[in-house]
C-alpha positions in Angstrom: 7.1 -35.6 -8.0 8.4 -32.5 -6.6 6.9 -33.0 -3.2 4.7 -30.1 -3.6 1.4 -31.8 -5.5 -0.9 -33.8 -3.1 1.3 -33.2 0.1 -0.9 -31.1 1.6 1.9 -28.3 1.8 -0.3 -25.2 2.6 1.9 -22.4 0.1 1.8 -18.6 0.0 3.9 -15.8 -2.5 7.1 -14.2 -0.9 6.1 -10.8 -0.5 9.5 -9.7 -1.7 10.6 -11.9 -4.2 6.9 -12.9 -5.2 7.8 -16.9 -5.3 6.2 -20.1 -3.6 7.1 -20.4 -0.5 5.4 -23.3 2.3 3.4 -21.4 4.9 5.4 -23.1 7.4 8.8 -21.8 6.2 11.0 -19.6 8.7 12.0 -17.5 5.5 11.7 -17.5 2.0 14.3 -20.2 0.4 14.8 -17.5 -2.8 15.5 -14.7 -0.7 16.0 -14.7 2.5 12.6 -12.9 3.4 11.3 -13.7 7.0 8.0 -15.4 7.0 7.6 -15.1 11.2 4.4 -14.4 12.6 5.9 -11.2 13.5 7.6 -10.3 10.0 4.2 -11.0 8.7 2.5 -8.3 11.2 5.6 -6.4 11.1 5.1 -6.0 6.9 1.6 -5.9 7.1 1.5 -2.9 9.7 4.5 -0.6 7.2 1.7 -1.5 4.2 -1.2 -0.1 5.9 0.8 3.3 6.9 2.1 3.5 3.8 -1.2 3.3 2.6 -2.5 5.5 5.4 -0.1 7.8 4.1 -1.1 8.0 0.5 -4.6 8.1 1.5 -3.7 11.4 3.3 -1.6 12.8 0.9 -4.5 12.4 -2.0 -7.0 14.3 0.4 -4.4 17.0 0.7 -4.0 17.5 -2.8 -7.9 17.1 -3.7 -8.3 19.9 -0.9 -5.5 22.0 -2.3 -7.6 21.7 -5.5 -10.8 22.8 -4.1 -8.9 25.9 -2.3 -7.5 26.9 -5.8 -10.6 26.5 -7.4 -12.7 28.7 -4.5 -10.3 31.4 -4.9 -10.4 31.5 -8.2 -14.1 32.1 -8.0 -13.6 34.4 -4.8 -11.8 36.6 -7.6 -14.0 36.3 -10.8 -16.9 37.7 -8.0 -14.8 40.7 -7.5 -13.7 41.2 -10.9 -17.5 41.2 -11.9 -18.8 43.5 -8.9 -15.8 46.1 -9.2 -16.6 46.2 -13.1 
């Protein structure tokens, strides 16, 4: 028995290395990863501004489209009336 199956040995995925690792560890055995309350928050708070981030950066470009597109129609309408 590996110590793992029936012990009651709550388990989660290193975030970095993606292995088991107890919930109750310090850091990860495989790789060193801190698994602190406050490396926890500390990861989890860089993940939701990097996806902050991405979420702005999309909007940006899906404006950027819908600029592009309105001038292009701004000069089809001037086109067509100066014709």
């Amino acid at each position: 028995m590996n110590g793992l199956v029936g012990s009651g040995m709550s388990m989660t995925t290193c975030p970095t290395c993606n292995k088991a690792i107890s919930n109750n560890a310090f850091q990860c055995p495989h790789c060193g990863e801190p698994n602190t309350p406050g490396a926890i928050r500390e990861r989890n708070r860089e993940r939701a501004l990097r996806n902050k981030e991405a979420r702005e950066q999309e909007e940006e470009e899906a404006n950027a489209w819908i600029g592009g597109i309105f001038v292009v129609i701004i000069v089809f309408i001037c086109v067509y009336a100066c014709s």
